[in-house]
N, CA, C and O of each residue as an XYZ file, in Angstrom:
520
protein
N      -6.337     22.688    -15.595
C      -6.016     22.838    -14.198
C      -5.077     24.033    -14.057
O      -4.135     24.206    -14.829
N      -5.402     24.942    -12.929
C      -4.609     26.039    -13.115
C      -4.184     25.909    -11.236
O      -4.793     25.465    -10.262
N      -2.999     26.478    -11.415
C      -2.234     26.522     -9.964
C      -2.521     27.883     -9.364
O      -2.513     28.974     -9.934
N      -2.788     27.583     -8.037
C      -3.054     29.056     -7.330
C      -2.245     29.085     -6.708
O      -2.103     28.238     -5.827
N      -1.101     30.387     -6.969
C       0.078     30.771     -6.405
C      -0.574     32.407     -5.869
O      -1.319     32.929     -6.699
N      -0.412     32.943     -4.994
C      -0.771     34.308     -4.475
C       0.135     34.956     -4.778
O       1.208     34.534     -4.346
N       0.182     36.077     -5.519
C       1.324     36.941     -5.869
C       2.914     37.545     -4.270
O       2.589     38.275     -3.333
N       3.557     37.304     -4.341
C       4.541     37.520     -3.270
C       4.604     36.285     -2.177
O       5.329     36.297     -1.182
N       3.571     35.051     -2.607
C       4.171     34.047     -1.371
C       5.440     33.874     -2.419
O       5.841     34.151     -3.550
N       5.840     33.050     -0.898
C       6.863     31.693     -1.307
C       6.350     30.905     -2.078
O       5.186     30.537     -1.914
N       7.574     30.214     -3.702
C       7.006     28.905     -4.105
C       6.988     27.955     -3.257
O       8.126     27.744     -2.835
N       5.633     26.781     -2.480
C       5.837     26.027     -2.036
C       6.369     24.565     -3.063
O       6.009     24.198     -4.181
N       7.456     23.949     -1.993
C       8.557     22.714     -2.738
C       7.529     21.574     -2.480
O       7.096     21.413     -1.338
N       7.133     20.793     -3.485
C       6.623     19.490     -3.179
C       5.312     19.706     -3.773
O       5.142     18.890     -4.679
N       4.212     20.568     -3.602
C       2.867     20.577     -3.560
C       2.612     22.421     -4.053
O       3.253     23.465     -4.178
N       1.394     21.940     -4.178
C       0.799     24.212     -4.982
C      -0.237     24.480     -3.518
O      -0.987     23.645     -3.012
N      -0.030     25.716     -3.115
C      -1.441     26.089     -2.288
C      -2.560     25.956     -2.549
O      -3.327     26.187     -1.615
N      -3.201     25.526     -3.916
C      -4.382     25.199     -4.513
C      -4.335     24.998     -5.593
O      -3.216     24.698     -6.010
N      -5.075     25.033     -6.250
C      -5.921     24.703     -7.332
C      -7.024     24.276     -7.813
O      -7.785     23.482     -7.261
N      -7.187     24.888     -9.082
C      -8.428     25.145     -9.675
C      -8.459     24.159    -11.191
O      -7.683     23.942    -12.121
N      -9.771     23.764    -10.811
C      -9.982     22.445    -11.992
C     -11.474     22.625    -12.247
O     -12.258     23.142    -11.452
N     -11.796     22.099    -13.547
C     -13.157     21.863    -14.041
C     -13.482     20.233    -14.562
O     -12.722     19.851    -15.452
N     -14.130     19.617    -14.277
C     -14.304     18.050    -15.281
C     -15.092     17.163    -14.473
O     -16.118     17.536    -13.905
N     -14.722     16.218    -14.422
C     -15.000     14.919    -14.097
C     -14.301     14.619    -12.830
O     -13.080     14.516    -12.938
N     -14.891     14.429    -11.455
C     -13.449     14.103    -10.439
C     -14.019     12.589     -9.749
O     -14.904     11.841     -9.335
N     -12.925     12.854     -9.989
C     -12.372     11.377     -9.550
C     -11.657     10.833     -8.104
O     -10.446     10.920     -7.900
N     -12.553     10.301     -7.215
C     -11.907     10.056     -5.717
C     -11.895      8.838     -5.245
O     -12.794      8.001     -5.169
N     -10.082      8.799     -4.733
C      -9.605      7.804     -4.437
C      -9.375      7.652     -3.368
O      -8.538      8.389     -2.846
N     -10.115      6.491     -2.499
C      -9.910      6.012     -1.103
C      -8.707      5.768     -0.701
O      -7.885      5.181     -1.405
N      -8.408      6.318      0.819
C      -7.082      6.052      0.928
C      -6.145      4.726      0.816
O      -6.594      3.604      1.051
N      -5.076      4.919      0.513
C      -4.342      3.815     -0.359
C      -2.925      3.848      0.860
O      -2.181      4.702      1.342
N      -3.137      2.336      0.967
C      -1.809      1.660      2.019
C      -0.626      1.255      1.267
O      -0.710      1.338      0.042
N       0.341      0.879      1.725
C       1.779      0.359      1.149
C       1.393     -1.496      0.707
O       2.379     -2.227      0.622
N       0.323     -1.979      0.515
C       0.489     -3.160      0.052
C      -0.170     -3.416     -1.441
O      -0.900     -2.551     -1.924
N       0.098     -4.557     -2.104
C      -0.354     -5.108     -3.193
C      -1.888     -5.029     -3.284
O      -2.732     -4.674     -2.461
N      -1.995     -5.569     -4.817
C      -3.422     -6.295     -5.296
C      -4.134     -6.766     -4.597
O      -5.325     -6.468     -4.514
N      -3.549     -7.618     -3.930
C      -4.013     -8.805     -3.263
C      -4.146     -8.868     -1.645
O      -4.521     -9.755     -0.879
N      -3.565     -7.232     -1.415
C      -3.606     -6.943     -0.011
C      -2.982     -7.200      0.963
O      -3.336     -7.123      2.140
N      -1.361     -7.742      0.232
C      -0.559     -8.284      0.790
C       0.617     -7.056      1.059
O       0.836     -6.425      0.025
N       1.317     -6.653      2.101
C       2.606     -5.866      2.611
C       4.182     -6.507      2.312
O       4.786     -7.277      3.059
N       4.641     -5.978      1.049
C       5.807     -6.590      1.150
C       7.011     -5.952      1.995
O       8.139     -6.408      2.182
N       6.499     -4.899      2.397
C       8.004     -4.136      3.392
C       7.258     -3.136      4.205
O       6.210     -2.537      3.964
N       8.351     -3.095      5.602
C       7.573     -2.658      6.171
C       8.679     -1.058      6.353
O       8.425     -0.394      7.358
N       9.677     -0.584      5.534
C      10.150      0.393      4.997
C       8.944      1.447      4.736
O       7.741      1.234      4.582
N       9.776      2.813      4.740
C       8.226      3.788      5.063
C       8.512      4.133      3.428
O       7.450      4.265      2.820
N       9.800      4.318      2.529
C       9.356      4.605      1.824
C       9.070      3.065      0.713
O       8.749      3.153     -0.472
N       9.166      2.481      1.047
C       8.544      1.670     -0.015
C       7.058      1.223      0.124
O       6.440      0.406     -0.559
N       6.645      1.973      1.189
C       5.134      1.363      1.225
C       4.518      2.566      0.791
O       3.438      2.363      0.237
N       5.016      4.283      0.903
C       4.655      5.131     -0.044
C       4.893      4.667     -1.634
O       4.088      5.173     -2.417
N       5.750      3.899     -2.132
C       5.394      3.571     -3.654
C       4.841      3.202     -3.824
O       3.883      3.772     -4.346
N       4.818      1.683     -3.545
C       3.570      0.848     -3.748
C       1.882      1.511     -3.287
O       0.783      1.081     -3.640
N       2.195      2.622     -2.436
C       0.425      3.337     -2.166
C       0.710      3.883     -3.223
O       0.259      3.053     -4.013
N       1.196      4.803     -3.926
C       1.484      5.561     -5.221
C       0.804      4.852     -6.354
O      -0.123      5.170     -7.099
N       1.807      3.444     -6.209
C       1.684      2.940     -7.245
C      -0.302      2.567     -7.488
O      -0.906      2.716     -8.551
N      -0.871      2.112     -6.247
C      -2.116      2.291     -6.214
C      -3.227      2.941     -6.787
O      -4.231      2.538     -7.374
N      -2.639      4.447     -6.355
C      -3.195      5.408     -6.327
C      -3.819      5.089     -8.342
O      -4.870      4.867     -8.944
N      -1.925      5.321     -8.734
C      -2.091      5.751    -10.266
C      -3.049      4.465    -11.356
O      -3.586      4.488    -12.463
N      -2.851      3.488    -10.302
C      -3.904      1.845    -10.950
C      -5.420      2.474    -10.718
O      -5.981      2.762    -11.775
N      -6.173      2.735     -9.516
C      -7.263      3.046     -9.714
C      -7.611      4.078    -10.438
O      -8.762      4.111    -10.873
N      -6.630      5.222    -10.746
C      -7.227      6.318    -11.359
C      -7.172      5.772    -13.093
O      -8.001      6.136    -13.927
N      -6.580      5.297    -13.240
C      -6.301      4.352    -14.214
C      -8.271      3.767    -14.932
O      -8.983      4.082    -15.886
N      -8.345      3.015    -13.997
C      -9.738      2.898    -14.022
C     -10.808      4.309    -14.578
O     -11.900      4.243    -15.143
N     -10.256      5.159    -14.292
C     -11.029      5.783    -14.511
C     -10.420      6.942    -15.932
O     -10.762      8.120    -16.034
N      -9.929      6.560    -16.431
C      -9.143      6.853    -18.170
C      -8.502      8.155    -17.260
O      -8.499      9.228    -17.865
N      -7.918      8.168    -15.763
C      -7.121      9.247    -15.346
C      -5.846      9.068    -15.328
O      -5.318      8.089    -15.856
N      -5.115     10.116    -14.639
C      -3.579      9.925    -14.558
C      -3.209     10.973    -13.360
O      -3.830     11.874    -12.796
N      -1.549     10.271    -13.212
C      -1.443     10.965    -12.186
C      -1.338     12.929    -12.424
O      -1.295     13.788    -11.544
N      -1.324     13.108    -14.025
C      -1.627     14.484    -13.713
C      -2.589     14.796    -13.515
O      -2.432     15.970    -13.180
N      -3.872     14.522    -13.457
C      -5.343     14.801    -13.305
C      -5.657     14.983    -11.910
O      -6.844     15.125    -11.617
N      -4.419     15.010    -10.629
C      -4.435     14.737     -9.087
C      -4.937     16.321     -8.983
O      -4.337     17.140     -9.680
N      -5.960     16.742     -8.180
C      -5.772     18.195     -7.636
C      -5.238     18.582     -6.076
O      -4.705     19.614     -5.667
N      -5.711     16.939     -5.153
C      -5.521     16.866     -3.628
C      -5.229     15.838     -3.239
O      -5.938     14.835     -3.331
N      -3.553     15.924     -2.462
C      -3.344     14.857     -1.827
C      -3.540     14.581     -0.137
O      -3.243     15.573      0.530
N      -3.870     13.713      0.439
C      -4.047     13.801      1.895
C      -2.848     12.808      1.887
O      -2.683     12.055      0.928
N      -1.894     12.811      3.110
C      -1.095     11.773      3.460
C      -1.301     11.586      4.763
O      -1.525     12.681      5.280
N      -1.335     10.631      5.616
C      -1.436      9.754      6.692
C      -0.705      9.320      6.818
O      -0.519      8.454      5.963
N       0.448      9.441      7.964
C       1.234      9.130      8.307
C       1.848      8.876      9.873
O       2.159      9.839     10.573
N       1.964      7.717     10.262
C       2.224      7.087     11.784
C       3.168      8.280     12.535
O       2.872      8.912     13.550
N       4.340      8.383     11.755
C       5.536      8.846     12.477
C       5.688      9.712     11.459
O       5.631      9.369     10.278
N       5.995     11.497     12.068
C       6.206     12.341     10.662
C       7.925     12.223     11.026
O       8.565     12.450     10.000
N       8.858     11.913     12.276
C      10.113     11.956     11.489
C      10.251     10.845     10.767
O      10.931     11.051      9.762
N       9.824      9.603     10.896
C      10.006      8.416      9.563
C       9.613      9.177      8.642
O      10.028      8.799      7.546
N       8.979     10.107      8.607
C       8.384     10.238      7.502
C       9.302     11.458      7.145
O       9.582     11.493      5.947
N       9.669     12.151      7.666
C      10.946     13.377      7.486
C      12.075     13.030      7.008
O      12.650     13.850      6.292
N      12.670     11.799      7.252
C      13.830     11.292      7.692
C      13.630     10.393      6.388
O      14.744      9.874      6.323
N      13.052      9.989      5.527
C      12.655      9.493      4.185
C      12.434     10.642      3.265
O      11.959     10.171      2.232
N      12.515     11.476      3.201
C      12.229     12.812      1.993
C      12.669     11.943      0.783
O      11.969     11.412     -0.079
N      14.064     11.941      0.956
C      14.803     11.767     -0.629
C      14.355     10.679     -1.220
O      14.050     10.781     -2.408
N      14.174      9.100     -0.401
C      13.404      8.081     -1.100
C      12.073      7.832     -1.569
O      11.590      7.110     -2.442
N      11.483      8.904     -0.463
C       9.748      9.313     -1.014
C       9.524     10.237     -2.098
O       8.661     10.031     -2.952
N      10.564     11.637     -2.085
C      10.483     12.063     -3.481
C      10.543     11.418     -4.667
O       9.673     11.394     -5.538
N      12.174     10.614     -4.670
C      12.597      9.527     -5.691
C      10.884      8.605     -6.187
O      10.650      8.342     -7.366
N      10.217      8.364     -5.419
C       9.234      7.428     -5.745
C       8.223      8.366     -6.132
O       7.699      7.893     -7.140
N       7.639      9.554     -5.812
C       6.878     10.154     -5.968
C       7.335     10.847     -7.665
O       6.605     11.009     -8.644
N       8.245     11.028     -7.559
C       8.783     11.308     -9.080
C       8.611     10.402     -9.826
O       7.872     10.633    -10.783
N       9.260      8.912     -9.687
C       9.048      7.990    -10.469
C       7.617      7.693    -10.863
O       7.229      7.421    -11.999
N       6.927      7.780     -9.821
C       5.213      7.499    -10.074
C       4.114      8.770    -10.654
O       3.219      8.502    -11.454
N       4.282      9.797    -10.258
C       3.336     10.842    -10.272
C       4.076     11.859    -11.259
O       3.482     12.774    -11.828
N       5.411     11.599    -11.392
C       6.185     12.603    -12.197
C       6.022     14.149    -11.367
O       5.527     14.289    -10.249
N       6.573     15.227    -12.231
C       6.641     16.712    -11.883
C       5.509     17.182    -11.728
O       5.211     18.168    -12.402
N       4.403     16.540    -10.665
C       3.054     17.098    -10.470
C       2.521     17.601     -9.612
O       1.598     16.912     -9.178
N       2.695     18.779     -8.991
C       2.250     18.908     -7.468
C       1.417     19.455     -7.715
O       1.392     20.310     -8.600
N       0.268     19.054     -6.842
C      -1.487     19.306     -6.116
C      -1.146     19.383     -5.416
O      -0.155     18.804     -4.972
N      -2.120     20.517     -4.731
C      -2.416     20.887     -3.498
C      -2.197     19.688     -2.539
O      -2.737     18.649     -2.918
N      -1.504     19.626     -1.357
C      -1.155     18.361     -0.755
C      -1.213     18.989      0.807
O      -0.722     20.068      1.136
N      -1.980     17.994      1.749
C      -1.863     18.174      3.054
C      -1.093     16.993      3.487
O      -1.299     16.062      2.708
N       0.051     16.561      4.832
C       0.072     15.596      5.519
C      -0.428     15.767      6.671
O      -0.860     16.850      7.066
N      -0.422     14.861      7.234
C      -0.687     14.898      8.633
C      -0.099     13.864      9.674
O       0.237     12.880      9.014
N       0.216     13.625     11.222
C       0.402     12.240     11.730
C      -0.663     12.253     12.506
O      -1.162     13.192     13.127
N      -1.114     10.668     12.394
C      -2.453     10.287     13.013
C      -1.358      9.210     14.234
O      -0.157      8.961     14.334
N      -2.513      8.865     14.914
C      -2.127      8.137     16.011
C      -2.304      6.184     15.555
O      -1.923      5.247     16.257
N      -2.872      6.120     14.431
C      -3.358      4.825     14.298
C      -3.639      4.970     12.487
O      -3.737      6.044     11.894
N      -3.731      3.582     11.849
C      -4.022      3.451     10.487
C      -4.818      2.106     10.897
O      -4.639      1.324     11.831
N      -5.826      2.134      9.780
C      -6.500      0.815     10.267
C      -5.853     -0.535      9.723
O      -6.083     -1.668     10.147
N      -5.162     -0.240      8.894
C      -4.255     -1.617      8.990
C      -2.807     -1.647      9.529
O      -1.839     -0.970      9.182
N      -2.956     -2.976     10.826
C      -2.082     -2.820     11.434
C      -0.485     -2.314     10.893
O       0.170     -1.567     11.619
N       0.084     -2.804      9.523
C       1.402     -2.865      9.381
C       1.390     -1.584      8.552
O       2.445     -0.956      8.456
N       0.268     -1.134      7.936
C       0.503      0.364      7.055
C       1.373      1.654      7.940
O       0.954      1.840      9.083
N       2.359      2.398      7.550
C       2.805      3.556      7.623
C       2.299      4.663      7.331
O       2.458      5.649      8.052
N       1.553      4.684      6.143
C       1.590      5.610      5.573
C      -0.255      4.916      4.663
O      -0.492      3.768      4.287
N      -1.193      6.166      4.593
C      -2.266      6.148      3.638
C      -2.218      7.521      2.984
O      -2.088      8.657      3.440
N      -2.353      7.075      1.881
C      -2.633      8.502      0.765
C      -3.992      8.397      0.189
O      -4.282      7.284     -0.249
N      -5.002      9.453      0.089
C      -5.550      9.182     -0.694
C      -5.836     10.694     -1.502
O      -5.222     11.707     -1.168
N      -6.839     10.686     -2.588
C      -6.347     11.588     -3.772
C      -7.931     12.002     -4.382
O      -8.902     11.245     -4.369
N      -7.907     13.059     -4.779
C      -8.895     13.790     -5.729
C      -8.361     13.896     -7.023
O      -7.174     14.221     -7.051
N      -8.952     13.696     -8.176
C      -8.474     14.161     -9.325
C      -9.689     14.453    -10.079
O     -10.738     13.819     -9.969
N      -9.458     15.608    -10.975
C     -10.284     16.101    -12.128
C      -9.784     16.171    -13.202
O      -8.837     16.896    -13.508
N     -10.520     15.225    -14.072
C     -10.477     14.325    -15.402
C     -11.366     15.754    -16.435
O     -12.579     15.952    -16.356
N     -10.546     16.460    -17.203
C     -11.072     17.674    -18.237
C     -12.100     16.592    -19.055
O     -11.893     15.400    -19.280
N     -13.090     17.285    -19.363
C     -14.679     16.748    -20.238
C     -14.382     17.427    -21.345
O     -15.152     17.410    -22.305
């Protein structure tokens, strides 16, 4: 996986302007703040980004991936100042889970998530090297 930085941008903080991968990819439906079992234990914005994290890295899992193998993240998100106004606890978790990995990453705020109590959906591309 190679990072596409354009000579004279800015480093972007958090995420790469692209990237370039070859393999096996691997795509993960977007992922809410609840359990296994489909259950919401908080309705905190950043703890329902871990537990989607934590998601994320279980299904790719399934697929002998990891969270470095991510090339694209989409985030979905209700409220972007909840979601502004959480940086440091969403990094903290995004570190803990995904480690020092930034892919190409878009957010966005939508007006609605289809499950009522979700904040926040992530979901993810990854390419698994053959």
């Amino acid at each position: 996986m190679d990072i596409l930085q354009p000579q004279g941008w800015a480093k972007p903080r958090g995420y790469s302007n692209g990237v370039v991968a070859r393999g096996r990819t691997v795509c993960v439906s977007g992922m809410v703040g609840w359990d296994a079992q489909c259950v919401f234990h908080s309705d905190d914005f950043a703890t329902q980004v871990r537990q989607a994290l934590q998601n994320i890295v279980e299904v790719l899992a399934e697929a002998d991936a990891g969270p470095e193998h991510i090339v694209r993240m989409t985030w979905y998100v209700l409220d972007k100042k909840e979601y502004v106004g959480a940086y440091k606890e969403v990094g903290e978790a995004y570190r803990d889970i995904i480690g020092r990995h930034f892919p190409a990453m878009t957010a966005v705020q939508v007006a609605a998530l289809i499950e009522d109590r979700a904040k926040v959906e992530i979901e993810v591309t990854a390419i698994v090297p053959e």
